[in-house]
PASEVO-397018 format. One line per 2 residues: number of its first residue (from 1); their letters; for each residue x, y, z of C-alpha. Coordinates in nm, 2 decimals, padded with zeros to 4 digits. Layout:
NUM) a) X:Y:Z; ...
//
This chain:
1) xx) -14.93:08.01:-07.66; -14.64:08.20:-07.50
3) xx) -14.31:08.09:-07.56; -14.05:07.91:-07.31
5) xx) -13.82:08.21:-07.33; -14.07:08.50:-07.24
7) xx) -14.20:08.24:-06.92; -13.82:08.23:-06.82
9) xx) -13.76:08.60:-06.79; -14.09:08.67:-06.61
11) xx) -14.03:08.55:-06.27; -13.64:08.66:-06.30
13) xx) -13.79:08.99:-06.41; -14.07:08.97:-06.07
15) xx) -13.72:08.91:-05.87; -13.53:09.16:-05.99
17) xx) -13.81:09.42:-05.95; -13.86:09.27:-05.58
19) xx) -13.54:09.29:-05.49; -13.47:09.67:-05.63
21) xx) -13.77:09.76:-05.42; -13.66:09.60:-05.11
23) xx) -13.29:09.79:-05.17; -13.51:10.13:-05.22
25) xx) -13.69:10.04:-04.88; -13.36:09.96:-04.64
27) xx) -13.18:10.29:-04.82; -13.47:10.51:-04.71
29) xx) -13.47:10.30:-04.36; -13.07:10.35:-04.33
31) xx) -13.14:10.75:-04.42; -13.40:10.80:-04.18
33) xx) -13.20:10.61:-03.89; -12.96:10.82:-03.92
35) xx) -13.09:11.10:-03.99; -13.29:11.07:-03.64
37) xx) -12.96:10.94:-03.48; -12.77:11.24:-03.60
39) xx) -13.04:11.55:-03.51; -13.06:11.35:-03.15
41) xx) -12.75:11.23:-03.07; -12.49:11.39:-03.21
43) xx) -12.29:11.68:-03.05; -12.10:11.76:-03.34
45) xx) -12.43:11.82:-03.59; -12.57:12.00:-03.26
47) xx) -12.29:12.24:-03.22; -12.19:12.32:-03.59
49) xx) -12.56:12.35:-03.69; -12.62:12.64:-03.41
51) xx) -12.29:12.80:-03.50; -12.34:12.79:-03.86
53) xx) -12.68:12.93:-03.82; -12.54:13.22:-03.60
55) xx) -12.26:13.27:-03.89; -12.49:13.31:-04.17
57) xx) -12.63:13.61:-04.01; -12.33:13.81:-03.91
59) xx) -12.35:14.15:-04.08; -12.07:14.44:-04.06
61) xx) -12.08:14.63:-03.73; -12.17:14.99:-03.75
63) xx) -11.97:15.29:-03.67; -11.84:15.23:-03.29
65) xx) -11.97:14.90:-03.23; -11.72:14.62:-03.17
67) xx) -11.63:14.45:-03.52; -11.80:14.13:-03.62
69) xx) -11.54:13.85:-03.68; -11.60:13.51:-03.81
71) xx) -11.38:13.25:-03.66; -11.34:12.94:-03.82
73) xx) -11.11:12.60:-03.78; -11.07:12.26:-03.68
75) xx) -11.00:12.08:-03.33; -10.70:12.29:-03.28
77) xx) -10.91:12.61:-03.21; -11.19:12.39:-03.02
79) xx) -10.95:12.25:-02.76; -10.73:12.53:-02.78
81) xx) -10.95:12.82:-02.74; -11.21:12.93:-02.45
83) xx) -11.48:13.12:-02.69; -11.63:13.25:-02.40
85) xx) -11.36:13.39:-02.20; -11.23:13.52:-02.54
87) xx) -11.51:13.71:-02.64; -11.53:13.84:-02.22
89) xx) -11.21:13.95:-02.25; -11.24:14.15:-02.60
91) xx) -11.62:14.21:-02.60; -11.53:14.64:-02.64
93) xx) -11.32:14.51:-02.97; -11.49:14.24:-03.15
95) xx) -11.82:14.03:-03.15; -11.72:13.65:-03.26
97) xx) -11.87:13.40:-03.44; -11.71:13.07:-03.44
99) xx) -11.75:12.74:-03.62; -11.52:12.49:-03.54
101) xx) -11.55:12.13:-03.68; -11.23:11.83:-03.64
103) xx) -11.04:11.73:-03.87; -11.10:12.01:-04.15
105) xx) -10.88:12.18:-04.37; -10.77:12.43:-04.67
107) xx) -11.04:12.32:-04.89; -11.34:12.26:-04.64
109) xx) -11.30:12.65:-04.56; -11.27:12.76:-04.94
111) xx) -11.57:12.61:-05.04; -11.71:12.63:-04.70
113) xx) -11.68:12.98:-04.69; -11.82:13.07:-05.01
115) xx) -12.14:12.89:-04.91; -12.15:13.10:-04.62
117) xx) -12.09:13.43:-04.84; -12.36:13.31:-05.11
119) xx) -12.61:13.29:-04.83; -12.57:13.64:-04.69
121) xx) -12.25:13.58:-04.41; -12.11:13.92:-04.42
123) xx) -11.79:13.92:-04.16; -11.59:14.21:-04.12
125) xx) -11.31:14.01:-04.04; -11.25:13.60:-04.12
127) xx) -11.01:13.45:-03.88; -10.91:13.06:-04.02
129) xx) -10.71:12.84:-03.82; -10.63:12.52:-03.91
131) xx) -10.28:12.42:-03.80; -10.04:12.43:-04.13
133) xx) -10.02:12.08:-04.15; -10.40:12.02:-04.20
135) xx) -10.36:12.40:-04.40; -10.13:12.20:-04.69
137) xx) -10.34:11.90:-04.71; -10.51:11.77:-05.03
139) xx) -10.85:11.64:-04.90; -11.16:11.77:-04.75
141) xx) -11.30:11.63:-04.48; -11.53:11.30:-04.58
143) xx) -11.82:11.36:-04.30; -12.02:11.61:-04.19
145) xx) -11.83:11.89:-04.37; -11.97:11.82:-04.73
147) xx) -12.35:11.77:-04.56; -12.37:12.09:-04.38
149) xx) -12.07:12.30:-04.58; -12.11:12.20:-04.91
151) xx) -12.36:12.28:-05.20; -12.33:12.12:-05.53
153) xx) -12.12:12.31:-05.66; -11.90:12.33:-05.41
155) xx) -11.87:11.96:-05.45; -11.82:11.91:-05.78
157) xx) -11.53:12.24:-05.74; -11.34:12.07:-05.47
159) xx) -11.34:11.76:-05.65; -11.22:11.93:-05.96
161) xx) -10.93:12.12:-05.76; -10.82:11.78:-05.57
163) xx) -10.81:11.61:-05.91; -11.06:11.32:-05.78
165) xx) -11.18:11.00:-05.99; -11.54:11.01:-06.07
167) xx) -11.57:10.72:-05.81; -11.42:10.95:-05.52
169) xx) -11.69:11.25:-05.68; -11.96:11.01:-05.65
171) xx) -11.87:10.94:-05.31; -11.86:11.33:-05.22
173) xx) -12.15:11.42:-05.32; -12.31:11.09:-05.15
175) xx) -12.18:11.27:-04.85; -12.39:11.58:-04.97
177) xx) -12.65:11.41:-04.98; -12.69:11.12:-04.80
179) xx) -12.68:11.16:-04.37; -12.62:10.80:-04.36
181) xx) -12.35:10.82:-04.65; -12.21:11.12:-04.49
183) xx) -12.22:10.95:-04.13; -12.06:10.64:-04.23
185) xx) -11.69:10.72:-04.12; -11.70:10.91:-03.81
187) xx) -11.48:10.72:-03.61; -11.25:10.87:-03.87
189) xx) -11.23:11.16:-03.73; -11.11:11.04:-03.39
191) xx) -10.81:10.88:-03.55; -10.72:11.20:-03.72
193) xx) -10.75:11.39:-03.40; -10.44:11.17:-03.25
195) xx) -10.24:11.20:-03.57; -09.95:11.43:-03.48
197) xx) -09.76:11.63:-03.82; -09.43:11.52:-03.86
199) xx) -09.16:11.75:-03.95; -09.05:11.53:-04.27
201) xx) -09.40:11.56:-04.38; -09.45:11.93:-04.32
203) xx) -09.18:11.98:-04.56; -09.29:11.79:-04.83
205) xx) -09.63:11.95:-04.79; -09.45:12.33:-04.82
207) xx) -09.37:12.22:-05.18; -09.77:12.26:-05.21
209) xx) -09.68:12.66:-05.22; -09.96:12.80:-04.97
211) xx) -09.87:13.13:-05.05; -10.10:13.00:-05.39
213) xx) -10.39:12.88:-05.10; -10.37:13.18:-04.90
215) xx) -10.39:13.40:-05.17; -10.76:13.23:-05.27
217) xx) -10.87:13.28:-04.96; -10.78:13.66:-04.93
219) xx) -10.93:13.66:-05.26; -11.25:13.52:-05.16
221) xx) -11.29:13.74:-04.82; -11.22:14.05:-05.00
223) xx) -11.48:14.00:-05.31; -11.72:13.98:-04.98
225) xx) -11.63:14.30:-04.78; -11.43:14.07:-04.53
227) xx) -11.03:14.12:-04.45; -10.91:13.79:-04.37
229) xx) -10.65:13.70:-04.09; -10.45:13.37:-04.06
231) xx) -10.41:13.23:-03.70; -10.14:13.00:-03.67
233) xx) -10.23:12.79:-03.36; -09.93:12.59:-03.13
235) xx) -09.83:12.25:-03.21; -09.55:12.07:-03.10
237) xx) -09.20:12.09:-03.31; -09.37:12.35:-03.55
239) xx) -09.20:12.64:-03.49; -09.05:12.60:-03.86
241) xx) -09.33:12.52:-04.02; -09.46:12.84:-03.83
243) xx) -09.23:13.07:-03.98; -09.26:12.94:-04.32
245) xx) -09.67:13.01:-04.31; -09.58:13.35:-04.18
247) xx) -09.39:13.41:-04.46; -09.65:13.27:-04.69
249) xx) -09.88:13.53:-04.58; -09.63:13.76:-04.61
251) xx) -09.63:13.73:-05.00; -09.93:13.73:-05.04
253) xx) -10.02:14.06:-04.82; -10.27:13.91:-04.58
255) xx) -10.21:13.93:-04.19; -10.09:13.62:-03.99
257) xx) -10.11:13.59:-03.62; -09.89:13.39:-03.42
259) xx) -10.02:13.48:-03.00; -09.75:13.19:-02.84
261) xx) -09.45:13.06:-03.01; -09.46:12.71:-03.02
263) xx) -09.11:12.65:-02.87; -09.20:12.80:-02.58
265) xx) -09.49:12.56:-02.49; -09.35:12.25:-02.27
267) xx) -09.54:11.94:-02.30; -09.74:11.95:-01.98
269) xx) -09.96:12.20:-02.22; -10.05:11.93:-02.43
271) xx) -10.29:11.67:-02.43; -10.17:11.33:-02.41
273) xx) -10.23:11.28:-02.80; -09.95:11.53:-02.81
275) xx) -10.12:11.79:-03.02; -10.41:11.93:-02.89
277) xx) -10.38:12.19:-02.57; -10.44:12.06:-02.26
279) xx) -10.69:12.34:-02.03; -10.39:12.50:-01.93
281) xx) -10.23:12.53:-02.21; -10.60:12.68:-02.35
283) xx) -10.61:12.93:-02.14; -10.27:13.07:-02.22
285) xx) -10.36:13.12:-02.59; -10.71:13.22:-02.51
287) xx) -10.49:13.53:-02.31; -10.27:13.53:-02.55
289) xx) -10.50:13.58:-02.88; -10.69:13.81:-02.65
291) xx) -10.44:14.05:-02.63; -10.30:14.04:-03.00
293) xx) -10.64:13.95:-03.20; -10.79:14.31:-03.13
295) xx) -10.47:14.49:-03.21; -10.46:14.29:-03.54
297) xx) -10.81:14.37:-03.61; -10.78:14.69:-03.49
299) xx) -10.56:14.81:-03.85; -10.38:14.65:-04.14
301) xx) -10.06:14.52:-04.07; -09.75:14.26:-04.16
303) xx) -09.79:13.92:-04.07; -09.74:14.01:-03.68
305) xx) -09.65:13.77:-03.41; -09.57:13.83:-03.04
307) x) -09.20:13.95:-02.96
//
């Protein structure tokens, strides 16, 4: 006759198995959602996914063909450069590949860039530009970036270098893994789009030394065949924080490229979230890079800027 105790734990252990399978069922339901919602309705996955593609497959030009550049960055090259009027106005110099994706930094490129390397990328030149404010930040970007950027190892590197708690590592390679974990937080990226660097905080970021983060980088393009350029694009009251990533690069003996100084933009070149350039203001850095990128590319310099 079975006991009192061994009838008690039955049912609970029924409900506890009925209850794990119905979690198991609304994860895979929540992962398939969006996993349709973002490979059908999202512009972002749409974009980066095509670009990233293209980027995988760039190879070193051959003797007389125009050098094959790898242009990467956040929402500070989207809105601020024309792609296609770039590459019309520079297609005798250089053949670029871009990937830009908001709200993305220092270590989404380092780790993002090695995956790129590992699976055959093979720039001549890497162009990165990120703003120095989102340069000397310690984070990586929580969605999309570790789903279509990161392997495993990447993950587990970025969280070692940011120092994160196992709980904030868990999370990361959720995002990794997961389209409705990575997904979750979107809107995030919106609200960084409209947060505009102050000066206090620049400076207290310098004290991050991104002569150290540059340095990396170089490190990283070179072991792949690839010189790498940093492009410092306009933001508003950053003409110090400018000069100080110029002479970061400096140190470290990798180029940097400032096309327009940033006192000399007004604020009608802005959008009205005061950081991102406005059409017109586009078009002048478009012209601007235009003219300086190709000399830049064209042989190894110092850290050059426009006069």
């Amino acid at each position: 006759m079975p006991s009192s105790i061994s009838s008690s734990k039955s049912p609970a252990l029924v409900h506890a198995r009925v209850l794990l399978g119905i979690c198991a069922i609304l994860v895979l339901f929540f992962e398939i959602c969006a996993n349709y919602l973002l490979k059908h309705n999202s512009e972002t996955y749409a974009r980066v996914s095509q670009q990233y593609a293209e980027a995988v497959n760039v190879r070193p030009s051959r003797s007389g063909e125009p050098a094959s550049v790898l242009m990467v960055g956040n929402s500070l090259l989207m809105e601020g450069i024309d792609v296609d009027r770039l590459q019309e106005l520079t297609s005798s110099k250089m053949r670029i590949y871009p990937i830009f994706l908001e709200a993305t930094g220092y270590y989404d490129w380092l780790y993002g860039l090695q995956r790129l390397f590992r699976q055959g990328a093979r720039p001549q030149v890497v162009v990165l530009g990120v703003g120095v404010n989102s340069f000397l930040q310690n984070s990586v970007r929580q969605d999309y970036a570790p789903m279509m950027f990161f392997d495993v190892r990447d993950v587990l590197g970025a969280a070692s270098d940011l120092n994160l708690d196992r709980t904030a590592t868990s999370n990361l390679l959720l995002a990794h893994s997961s389209v409705f974990w990575d997904t979750r937080s979107v809107i995030r990226t919106q609200v960084l789009r409209r947060m505009v660097p102050h000066c206090k905080e620049l400076f207290s970021l310098v004290k991050l030394k991104p002569a150290a983060r540059i340095r990396s980088l170089r490190q990283l393009c070179e072991a792949h065949g690839a010189r790498l350029i940093i492009l410092v694009p306009p933001t508003p009251s950053s003409q110090q924080a400018v000069r100080l990533m110029v002479i970061a690069s400096q140190k470290v003996g990798v180029d940097s490229l400032v096309p327009i100084d940033p006192g000399t933009l007004s604020e009608k070149f802005y959008q009205p979230d005061e950081l991102h350039l406005n059409s017109e203001g586009a078009a002048l850095f478009t012209s601007a890079l235009a003219t300086y990128l190709p000399v830049e590319i064209g042989g190894p310099k110092s850290a050059s800027s426009p006069d």
